[in-house]
C-alpha positions, 0 to 999 in steps of 0.5 A, a space after each residue: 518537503 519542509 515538516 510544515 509541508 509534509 504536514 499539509 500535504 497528508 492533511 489534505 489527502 485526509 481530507 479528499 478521502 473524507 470526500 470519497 467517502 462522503 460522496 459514497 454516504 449520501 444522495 448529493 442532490 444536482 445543485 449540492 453536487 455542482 456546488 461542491 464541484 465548483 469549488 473543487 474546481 477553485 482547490 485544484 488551482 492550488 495545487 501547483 508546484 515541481 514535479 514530485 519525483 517517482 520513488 524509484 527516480 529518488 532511490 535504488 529499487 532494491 535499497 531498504 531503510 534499517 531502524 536504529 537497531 541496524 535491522 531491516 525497514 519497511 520504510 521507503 519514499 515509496 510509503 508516501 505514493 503506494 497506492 496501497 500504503 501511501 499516505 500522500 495517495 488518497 486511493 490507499 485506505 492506507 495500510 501501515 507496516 513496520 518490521 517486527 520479531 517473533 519469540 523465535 527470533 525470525 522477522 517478519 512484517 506486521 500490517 494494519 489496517 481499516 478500509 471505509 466502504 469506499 472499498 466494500 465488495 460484498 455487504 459490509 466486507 472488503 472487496 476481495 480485490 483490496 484485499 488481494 492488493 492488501 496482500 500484494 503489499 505486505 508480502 512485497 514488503 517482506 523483500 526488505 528481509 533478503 535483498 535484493 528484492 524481487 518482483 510478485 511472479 505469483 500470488 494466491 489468495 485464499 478467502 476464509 470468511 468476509 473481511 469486514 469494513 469499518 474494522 481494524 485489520 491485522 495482517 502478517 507476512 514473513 519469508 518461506 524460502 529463498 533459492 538464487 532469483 525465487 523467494 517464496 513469502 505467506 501472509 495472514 490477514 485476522 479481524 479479532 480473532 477471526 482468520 478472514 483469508 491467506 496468501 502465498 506469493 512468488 517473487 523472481 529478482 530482476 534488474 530493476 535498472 533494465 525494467 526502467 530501461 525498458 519501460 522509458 523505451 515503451 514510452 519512446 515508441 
């Protein structure tokens, strides 16, 4: 897509979030609520257009971008459609990640993030499933430090205090181990201060060319 395009198109996936929200925050009466589904209805009209393409149709599975440093990226068309990190995906909150380097020289991936109440579980804090998927992303993520990746064959979570909403979130993620098809990766996720849960994760490398062959034979049957 053209600048002007990519630029409309987060714009718009702004702008629907802000609607979940809205319809989250307020007791919308019958007719408000008819109106506005109305015109929803006239919106959806324009939204039209080629089929936009899967990340995986566009680019190797296990191919990871590198910054200007020749160091590994987070950065994949798969940040505009994740459903955790997407910009374009109005279910992500979203997440934002980028590579970064301790004082000792080792890499690991930093997040941020801040989740409205459209993903409250207990009062005022996060529902533990979001923030299991928060998680999932970041130490997915990590793969990007030892290709060729692998896909999550574990994951545990550890809920130390309520991660709060409507606050900014800080989450860590870095590799523990490597043997052969087994990575091994933790994360932290910190309010402030404040330590809100861990996490551990196991990752097997696949074929990624036999899952998709795989899975376009599911579909056939």
């Amino acid at each position: 897509m053209a600048d002007a395009a990519d630029e409309a198109n987060l714009e718009l996936a702004n702008a629907l979030r802000e609607m979940a929200r809205a319809l989250l925050d307020h007791e919308v009466d019958a007719p408000g609520a008819r109106r506005a589904l109305a015109e929803l209805g006239r919106a959806r009209t324009h939204l039209a257009g080629p089929v936009r393409p899967r990340w995986y149709e566009r680019e190797e599975p296990h191919a990871f971008a590198t910054d200007a440093a020749g160091q590994p990226s987070t950065a994949s068309i798969f940040d505009t459609l994740s459903p955790v990190r997407g910009a374009l995906n109005v279910v992500a909150p979203p997440l934002t990640m980028q590579m970064a380097r301790r004082e000792d020289g080792s890499l690991f991936v930093q997040g941020h993030a801040r989740l409205s109440r459209v993903y409250e579980g207990p009062p005022r804090g996060v529902h533990g499933g979001w923030v299991a998927a928060l998680f999932d992303e970041m130490l997915g993520a990590t793969m990007a430090l030892t290709p060729p990746p692998g896909v999550t064959a574990k994951l545990s979570v550890d809920y130390r205090h309520l991660t709060p909403i409507e606050e900014d979130l800080r989450l860590e993620a870095w590799i523990t181990d490597e043997r052969e098809r087994r990575i091994q990766a933790e994360a932290t996720c910190h309010a402030g201060e404040t330590l809100t849960a861990t996490a551990s994760a196991l990752f097997v490398r696949v074929d990624f060319k036999q899952v998709e062959a795989r899975m376009r034979a599911r579909r056939a049957d």
